[in-house]
C-alpha positions as CSV (number, residue, x, y, z in Angstrom):
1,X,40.7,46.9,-23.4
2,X,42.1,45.6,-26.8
3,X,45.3,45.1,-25.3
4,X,44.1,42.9,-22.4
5,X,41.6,41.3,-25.3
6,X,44.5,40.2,-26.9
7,X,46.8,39.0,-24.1
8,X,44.3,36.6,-23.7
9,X,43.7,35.7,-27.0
10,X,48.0,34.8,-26.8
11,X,47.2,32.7,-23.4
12,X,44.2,31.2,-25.0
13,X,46.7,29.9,-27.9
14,X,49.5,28.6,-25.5
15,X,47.2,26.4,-23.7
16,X,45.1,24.6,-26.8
17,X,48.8,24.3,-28.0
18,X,49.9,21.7,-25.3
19,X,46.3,20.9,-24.5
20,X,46.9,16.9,-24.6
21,X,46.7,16.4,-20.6
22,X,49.2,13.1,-19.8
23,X,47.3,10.8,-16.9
24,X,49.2,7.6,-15.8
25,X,47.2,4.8,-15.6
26,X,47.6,2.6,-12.1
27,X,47.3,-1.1,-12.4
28,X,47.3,-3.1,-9.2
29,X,49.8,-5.2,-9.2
30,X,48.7,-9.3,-9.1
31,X,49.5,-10.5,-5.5
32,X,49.5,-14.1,-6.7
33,X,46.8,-14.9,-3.5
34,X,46.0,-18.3,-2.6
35,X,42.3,-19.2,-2.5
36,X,42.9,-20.3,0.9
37,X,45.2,-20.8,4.0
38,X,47.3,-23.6,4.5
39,X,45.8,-26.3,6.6
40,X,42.3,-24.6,6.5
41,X,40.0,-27.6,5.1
42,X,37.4,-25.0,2.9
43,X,37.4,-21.4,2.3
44,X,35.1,-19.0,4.7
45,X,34.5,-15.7,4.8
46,X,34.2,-15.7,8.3
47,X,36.9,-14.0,10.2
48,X,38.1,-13.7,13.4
49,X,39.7,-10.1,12.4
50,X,36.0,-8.9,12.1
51,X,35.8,-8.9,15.9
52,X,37.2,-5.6,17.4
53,X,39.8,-5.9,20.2
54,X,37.1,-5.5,23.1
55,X,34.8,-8.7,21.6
56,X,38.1,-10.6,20.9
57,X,39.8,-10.2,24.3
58,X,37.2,-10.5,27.1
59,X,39.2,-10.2,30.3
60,X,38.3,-7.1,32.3
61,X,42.0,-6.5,33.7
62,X,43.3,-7.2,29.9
63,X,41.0,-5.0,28.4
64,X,41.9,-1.8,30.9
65,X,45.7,-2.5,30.4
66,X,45.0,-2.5,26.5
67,X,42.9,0.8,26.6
68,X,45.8,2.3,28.7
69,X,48.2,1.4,25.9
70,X,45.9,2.4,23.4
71,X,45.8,6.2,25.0
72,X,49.3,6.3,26.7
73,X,51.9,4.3,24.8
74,X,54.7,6.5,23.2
75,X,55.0,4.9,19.9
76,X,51.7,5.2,19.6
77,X,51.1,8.3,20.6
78,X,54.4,9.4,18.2
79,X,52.7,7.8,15.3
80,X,49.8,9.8,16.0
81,X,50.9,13.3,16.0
82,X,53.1,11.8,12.6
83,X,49.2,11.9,11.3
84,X,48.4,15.1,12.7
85,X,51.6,16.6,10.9
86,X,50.3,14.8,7.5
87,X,46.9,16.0,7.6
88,X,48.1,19.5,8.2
89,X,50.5,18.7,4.7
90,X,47.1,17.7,2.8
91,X,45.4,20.3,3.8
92,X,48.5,22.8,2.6
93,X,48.1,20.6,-0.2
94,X,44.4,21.3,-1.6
95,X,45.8,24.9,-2.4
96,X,48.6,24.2,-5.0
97,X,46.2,25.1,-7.9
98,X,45.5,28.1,-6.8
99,X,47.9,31.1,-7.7
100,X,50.3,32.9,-5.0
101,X,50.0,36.0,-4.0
102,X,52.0,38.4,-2.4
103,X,52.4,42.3,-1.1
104,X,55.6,44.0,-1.6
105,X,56.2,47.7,-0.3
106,X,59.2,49.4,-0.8
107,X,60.7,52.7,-0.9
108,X,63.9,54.0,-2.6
109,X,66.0,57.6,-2.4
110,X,69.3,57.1,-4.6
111,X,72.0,60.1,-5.2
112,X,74.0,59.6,-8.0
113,X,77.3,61.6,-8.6
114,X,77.1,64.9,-9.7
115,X,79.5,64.7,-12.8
116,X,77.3,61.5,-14.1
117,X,74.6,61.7,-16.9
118,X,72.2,60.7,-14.3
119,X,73.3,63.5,-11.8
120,X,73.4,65.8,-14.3
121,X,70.2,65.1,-16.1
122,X,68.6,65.2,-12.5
123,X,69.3,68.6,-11.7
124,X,68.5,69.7,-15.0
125,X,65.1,68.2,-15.4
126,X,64.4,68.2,-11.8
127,X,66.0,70.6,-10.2
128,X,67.8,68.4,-7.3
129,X,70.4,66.1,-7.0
130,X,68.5,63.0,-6.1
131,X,65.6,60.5,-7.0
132,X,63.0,59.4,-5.2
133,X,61.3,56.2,-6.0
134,X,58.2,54.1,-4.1
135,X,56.0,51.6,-5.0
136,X,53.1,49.1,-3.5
137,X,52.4,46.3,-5.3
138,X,50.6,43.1,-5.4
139,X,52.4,40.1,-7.3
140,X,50.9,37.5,-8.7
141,X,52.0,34.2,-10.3
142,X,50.2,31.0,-11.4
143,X,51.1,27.7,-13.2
144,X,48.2,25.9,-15.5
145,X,48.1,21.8,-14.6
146,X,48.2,21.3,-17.8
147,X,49.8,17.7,-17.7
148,X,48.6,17.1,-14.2
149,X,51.9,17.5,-11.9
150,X,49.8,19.6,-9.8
151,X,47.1,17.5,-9.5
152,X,49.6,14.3,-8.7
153,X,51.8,16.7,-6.4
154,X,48.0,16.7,-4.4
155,X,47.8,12.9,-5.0
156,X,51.2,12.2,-3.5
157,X,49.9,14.3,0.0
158,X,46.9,12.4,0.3
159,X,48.8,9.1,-0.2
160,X,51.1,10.3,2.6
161,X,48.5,11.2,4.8
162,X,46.8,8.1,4.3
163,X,50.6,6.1,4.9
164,X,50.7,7.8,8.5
165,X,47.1,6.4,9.1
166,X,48.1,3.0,8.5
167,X,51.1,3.0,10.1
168,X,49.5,4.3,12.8
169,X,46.9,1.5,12.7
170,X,49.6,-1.6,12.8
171,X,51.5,0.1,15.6
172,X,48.0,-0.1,17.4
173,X,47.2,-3.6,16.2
174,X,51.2,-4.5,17.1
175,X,51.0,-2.8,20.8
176,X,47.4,-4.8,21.9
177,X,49.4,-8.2,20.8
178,X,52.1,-7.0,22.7
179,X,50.1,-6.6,25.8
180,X,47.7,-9.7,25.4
181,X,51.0,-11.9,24.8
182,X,52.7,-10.1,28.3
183,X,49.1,-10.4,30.0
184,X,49.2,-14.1,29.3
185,X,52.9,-14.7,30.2
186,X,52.8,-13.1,33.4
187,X,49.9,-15.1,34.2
188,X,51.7,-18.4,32.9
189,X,54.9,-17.2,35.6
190,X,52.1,-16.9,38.4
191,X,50.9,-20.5,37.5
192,X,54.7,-22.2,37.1
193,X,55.4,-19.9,40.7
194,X,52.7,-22.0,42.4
195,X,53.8,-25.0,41.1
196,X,57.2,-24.1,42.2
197,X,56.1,-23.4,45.6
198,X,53.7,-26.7,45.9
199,X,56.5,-29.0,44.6
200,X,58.8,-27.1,47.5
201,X,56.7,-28.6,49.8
202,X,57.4,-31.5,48.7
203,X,60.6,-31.6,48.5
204,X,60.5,-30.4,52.4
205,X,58.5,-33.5,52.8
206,X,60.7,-35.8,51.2
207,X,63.9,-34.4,52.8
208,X,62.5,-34.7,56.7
209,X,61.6,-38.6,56.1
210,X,64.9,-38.7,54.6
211,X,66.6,-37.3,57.6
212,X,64.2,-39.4,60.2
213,X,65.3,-42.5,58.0
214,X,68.9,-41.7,58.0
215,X,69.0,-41.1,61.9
216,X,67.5,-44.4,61.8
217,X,70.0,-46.0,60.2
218,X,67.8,-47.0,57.1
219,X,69.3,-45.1,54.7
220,X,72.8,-43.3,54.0
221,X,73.7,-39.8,54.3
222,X,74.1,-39.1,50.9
223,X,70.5,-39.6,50.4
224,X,70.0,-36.6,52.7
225,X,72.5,-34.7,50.7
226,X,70.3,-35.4,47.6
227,X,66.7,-34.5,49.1
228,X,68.8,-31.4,49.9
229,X,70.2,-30.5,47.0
230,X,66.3,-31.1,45.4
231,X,64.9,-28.6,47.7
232,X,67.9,-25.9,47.1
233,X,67.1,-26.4,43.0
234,X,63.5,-25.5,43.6
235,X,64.3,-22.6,45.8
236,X,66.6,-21.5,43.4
237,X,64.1,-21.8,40.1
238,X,61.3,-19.7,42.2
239,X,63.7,-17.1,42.8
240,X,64.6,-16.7,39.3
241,X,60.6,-16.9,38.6
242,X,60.1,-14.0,40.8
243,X,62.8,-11.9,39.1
244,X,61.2,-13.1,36.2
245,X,57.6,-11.6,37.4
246,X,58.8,-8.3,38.1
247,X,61.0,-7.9,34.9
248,X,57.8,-8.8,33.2
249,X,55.1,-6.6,34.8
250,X,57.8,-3.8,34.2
251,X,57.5,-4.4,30.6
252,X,53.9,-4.3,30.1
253,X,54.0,-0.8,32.5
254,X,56.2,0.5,29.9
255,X,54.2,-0.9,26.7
256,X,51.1,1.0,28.8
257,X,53.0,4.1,29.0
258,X,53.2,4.3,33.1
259,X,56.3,3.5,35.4
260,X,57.0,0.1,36.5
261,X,54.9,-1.1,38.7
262,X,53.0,-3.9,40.0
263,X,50.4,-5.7,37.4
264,X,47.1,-6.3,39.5
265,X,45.4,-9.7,38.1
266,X,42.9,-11.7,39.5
267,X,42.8,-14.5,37.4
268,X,44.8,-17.6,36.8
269,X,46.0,-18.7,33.1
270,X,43.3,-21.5,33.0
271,X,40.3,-19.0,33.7
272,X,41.3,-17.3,30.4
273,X,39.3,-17.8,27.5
274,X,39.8,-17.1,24.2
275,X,37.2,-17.7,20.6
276,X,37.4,-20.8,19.7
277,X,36.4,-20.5,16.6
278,X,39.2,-19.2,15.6
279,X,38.6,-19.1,11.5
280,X,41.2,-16.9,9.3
281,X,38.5,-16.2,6.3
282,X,39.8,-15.9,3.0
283,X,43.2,-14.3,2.2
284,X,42.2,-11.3,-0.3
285,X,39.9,-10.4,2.8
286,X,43.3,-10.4,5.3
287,X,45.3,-8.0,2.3
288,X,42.8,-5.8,2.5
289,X,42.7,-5.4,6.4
290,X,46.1,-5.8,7.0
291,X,47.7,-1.8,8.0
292,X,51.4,-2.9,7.1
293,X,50.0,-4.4,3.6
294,X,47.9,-1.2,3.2
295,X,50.9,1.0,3.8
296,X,52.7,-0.6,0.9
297,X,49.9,-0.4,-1.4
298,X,50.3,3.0,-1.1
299,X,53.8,3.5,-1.2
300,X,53.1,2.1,-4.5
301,X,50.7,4.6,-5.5
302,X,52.7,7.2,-4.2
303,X,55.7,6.3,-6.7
304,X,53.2,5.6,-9.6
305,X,51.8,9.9,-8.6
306,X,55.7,10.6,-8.6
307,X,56.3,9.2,-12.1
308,X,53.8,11.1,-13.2
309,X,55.1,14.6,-11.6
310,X,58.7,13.8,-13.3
311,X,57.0,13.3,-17.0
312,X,55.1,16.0,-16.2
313,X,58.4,18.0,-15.7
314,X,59.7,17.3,-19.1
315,X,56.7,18.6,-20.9
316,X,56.3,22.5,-21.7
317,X,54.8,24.6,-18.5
318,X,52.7,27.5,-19.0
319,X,53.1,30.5,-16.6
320,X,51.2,33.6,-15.8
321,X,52.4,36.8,-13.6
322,X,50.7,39.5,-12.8
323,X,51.8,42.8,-10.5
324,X,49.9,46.0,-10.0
325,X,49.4,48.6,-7.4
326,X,50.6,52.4,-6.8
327,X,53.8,54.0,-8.0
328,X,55.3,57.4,-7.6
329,X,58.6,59.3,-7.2
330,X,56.9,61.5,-4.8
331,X,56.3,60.4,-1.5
332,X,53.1,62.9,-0.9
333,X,51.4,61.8,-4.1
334,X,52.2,57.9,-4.0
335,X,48.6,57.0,-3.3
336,X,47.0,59.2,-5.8
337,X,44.1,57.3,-7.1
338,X,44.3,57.0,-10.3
339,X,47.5,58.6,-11.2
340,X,49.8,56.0,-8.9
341,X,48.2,53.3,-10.6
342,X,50.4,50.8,-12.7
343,X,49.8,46.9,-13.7
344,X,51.6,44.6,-16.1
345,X,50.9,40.6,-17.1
346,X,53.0,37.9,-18.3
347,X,52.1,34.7,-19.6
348,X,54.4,32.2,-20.9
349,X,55.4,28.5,-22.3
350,X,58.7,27.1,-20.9
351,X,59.9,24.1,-22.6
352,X,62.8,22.2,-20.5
353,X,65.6,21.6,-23.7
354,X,69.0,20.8,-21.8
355,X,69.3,20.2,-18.4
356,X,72.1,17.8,-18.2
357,X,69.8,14.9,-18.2
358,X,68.5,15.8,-14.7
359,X,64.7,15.4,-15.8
360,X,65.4,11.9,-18.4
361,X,67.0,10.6,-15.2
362,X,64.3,11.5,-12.5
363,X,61.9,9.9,-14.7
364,X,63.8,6.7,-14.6
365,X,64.5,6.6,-11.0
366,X,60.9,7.3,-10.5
367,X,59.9,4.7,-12.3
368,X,62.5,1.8,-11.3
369,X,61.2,3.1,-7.7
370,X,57.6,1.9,-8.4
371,X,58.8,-1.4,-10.0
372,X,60.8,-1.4,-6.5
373,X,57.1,-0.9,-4.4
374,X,55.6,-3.9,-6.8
375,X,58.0,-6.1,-5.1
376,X,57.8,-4.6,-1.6
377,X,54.0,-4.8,-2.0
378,X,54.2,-8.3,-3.2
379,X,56.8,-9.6,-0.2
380,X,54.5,-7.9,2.0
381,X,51.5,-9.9,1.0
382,X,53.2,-13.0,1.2
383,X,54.4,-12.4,4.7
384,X,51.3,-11.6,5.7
385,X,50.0,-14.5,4.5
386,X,53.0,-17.1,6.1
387,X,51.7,-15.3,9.2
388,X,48.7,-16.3,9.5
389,X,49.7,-19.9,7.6
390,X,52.2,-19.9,11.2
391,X,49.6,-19.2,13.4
392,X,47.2,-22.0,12.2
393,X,49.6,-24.2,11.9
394,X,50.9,-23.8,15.5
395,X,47.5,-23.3,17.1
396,X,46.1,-26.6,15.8
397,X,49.7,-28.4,16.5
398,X,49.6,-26.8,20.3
399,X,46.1,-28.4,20.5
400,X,47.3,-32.0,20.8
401,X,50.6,-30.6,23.0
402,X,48.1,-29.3,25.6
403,X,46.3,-32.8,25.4
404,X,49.3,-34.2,25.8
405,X,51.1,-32.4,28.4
406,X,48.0,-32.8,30.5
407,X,48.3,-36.3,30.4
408,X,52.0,-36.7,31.0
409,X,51.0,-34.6,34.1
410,X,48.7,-36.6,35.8
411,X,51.0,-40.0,34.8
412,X,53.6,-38.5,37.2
413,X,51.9,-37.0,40.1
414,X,50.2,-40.7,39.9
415,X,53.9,-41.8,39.8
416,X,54.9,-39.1,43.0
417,X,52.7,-41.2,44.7
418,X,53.2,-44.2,44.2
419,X,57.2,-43.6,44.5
420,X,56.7,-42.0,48.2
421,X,54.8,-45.2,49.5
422,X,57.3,-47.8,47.9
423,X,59.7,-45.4,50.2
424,X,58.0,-45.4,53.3
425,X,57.6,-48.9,52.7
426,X,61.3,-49.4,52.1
427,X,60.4,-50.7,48.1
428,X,62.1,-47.7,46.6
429,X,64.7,-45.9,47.3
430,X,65.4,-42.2,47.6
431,X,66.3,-41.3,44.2
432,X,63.3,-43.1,43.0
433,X,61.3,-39.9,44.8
434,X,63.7,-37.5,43.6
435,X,63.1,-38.7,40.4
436,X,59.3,-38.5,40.4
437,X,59.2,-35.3,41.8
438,X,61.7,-33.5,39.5
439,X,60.0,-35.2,36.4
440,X,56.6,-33.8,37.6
441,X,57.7,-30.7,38.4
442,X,59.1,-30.0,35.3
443,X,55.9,-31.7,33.6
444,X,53.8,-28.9,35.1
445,X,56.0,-25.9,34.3
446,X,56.0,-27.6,30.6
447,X,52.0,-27.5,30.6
448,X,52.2,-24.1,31.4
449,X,54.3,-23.2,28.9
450,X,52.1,-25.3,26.3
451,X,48.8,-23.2,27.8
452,X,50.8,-20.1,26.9
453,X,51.8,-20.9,23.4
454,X,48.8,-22.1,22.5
455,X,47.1,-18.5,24.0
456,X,49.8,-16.3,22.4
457,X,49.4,-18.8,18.5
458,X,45.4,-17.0,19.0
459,X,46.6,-13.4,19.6
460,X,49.2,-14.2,16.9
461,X,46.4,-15.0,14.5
462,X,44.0,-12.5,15.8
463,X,47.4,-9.6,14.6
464,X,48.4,-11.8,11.5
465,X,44.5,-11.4,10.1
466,X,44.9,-7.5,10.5
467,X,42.3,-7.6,13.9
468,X,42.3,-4.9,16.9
469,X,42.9,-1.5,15.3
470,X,39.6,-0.5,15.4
């Protein structure tokens, strides 16, 4: 009893003797924020981002191709079970202060030569020429956090954990942009396909009176040969539409984790809708939201928990082991209670003198790595913030496009018009109509476009302001 009184008296000692526990401060690093977005005329905290994916994106067939992605896509689904794997790691992780343990059982016979001391001495003493030996222990060993490595080896597990979780969040928010900006694009190739096919008809209709005025002798063959060509250029740009219809419902299959097929929609582009009011809120709001900017905020924690685990290495470690259990040279009295019975405890300070500078140098590395996060964290932010800045910028510019385009539209379908009766009228001639019809056509397939943009600048703001991973 006064020996084990005193073994922790010696253990009592070592740990008041290093008893100054080393912490490392974290200071969040200044982002250098803006009070505002560019082009926004007053700070609100209003947001769009604050609407999850379902209030934001209001199309039935939308929403089920988005909830597809969300449960089928691979990424996704790969980020995912990255979680799953961390969480299991954190878990692992919550029982580093606690000692390990472990059973060993082993059992030994050993014959040493007859004309050694041992040999000799065995069958003197023992009367046989061989030694028995077995033994069942339990081993114990434990490290004291003193300086918190333990406690920062946790940290660094959680951080990880919480890494995966964003990460998995931005490839979520990523995939539903993804599949709104397809959504919208196929449905901008169905609207330029019927334009295609309207202004075929039209071309059909310009090359027949061509033909009927060039067996009549009002009108030369080239003029045929021009109508022709018109009507082969439109056949040709709805062919290429239709490739690019499939190519594009095969895409957003993929992105929804199913084989290419055909996209079922029963809309056209200009029954979507979208919020108008479309406001970005305030930018320390968006840096807090944003997954991508979360996941380098805590990079940056992680390195600051690492710095701390390589001082922590330099500093003196104290170390207890323990083993007891039942020993005999017999093998019919090795679990004689209390005979058998053996124990021992160790406990000691290790202080880390030379080691070739390994430790001096993980401490630097460790700590130019966290100066590297500060600026990763930092270019982050400000990408994140040229984003959204981008998205306003184009949404409010695509505004007066649409407005725009709309009006060049009707100006030349007025102009198809009036170019067909100065034909029939013999006022005009037939690359007048050719003219008219190729300008309008590709006036339309231009609106389309704009329509699109403008659709996919939203859906870029909605990602850029960190909305839809809920």
């Amino acid at each position: 009893m006064k020996r084990v009184k005193n073994f922790l008296i010696t253990i009592a000692l070592a740990l008041a003797s290093v008893s100054c526990v080393s912490k490392l401060a974290y200071t969040e690093p200044d982002a250098e924020l803006p009070d505002q977005f560019r082009t926004t005329a007053t700070a609100d905290t209003a947001s769009i981002a604050n609407l999850e994916w379902k209030e934001f994106f209001r199309d039935p067939i939308l929403q089920r191709l988005i909830e597809k992605g969300i449960t089928k896509n691979y990424d996704l689904q790969i980020a995912l079970q990255q979680v799953a794997a961390s969480q299991e790691k954190l878990k692992q992780a919550r029982y580093l202060q606690y000692p390990d343990i472990g059973l060993g059982v082993s059992g030994q016979i050993s014959r040493p030569s007859r004309n050694s001391m041992n040999g000799q001495s065995l069958n003197l003493f023992l009367g046989q020429n061989h030694v028995e030996d077995y033994n069942a222990a339990f081993n114990l060993s434990w490290e004291a956090d003193i300086w918190g490595k333990i406690k920062n080896q946790k940290e660094v597990s959680r951080i990880q954990y919480l890494q995966t979780y964003e990460a998995s969040k931005a490839i979520q928010t990523q995939i539903i942009a993804a599949i709104a900006q397809g959504y919208y694009n196929l449905l901008m190739l169905d609207k330029q396909l019927k334009i295609a096919q309207f202004n075929l008809e039209l071309s059909n209709n310009t090359l027949t009176i061509t033909q009927k005025m060039w067996e009549s002798g009002d009108t030369t063959s080239l003029g045929v040969q021009q109508a022709t060509a018109q009507k082969q250029s439109t056949e040709l740009l709805i062919s290429q539409l239709e490739q690019n219809i499939a190519i594009q419902e095969n895409a957003l299959s993929i992105l929804t984790g199913e084989m290419p097929a055909t996209v079922t929609r029963t809309i056209e582009m200009s029954d979507t809708s979208l919020p108008q009011d479309i406001s970005a809120g305030l930018p320390a709001a968006m840096v807090s939201r944003r997954p991508d900017v979360r996941q380098q905020e805590l990079a940056l924690l992680e390195s600051n928990a690492m710095v701390g685990i390589a001082q922590a290495n330099m500093y003196p470690s104290l170390k207890i082991t323990a083993n007891g259990g039942v020993n005999s040279f017999r093998f019919d009295n090795w679990f004689q209670i209390p005979a058998s019975l053996f124990g021992s405890a160790l406990g000691g300070i290790t202080q880390p003198i030379f080691q070739k500078r390994q430790l001096k140098t993980d401490l630097e590395v460790a700590k130019i790595q966290r100066e590297k996060n500060v600026l990763t964290f930092r270019q982050a932010v400000l990408n994140a913030v040229g984003e959204v800045s981008d998205a306003l910028v184009s949404n409010e510019n695509l505004k007066v496009q649409e407005q725009k385009a709309e009006e060049q539209v009707q100006t030349l379908k007025d102009g198809i018009k009036s170019a067909q009766m100065l034909y029939k009228g013999g006022m005009a001639n037939y690359l007048e109509v050719i003219t008219a019809q190729g300008n309008s056509l590709q006036a339309e397939l231009n609106l389309a476009s704009v329509k699109r943009q403008r659709l996919s600048s939203i859906v870029d703001l909605y990602r850029a302001l960190g909305g839809g991973w809920k």
